[in-house]
N, C-alpha and C positions, 0 to 999 in steps of 0.2 A: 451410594452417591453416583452419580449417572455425570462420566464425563461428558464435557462439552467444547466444540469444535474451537477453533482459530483461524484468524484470516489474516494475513500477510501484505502488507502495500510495499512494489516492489515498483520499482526505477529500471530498467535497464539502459546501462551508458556503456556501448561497445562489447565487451565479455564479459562484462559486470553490471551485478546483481546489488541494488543499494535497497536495502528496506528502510520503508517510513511507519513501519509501526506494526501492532498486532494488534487486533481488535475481537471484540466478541460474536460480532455477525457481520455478514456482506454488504447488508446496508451501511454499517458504520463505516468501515472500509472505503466504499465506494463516498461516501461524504468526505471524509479526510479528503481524497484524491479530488474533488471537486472543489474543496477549501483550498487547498495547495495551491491547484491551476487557479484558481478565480482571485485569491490574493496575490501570489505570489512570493510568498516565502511557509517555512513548515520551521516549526517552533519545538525542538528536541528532547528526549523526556529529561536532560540536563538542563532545559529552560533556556538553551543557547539558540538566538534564531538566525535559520541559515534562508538567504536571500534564492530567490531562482525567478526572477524577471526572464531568464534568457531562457532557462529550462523547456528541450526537448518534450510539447506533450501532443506528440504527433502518437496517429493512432500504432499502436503493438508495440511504444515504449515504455507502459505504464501496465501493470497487471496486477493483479489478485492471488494471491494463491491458499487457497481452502483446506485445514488439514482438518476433516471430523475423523473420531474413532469407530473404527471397523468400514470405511472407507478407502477410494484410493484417492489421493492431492490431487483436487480438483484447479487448474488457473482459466482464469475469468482477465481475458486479456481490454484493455480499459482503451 
């Protein structure tokens, strides 16, 4: 069976790292992150939904980060 990669949607707020989820390619990723900003809130895998009307989505606070096997973590800053 041939592993397959993961991609990370990550937040940065000060020295902290908030991820919004794991997905199976970069495009998914990058859709999340443009649902988020373009609604306005991100709906938890607890189904609990948290609001972000104010949310920081100024460019190099939002990123990607790419783990494939026999790679090195690639981030894809949003």
């Amino acid at each position: 069976m041939r592993a397959h990669g993961v991609h990370v949607l990550w937040q940065y707020v000060g020295e902290m790292q908030i991820s919004f989820g794991v997905y199976a390619s970069l495009d998914e990723a990058s859709t999340a992150w443009e649902r988020i900003r373009d609604d306005g809130f991100y709906i938890g895998g607890t189904g609990v939904i948290s609001e972000f009307l104010t949310a920081d989505f100024s460019p190099g606070t939002w990123s990607i980060e790419s783990y494939i096997p026999g790679h090195v973590p690639q981030e894809t800053i949003l």
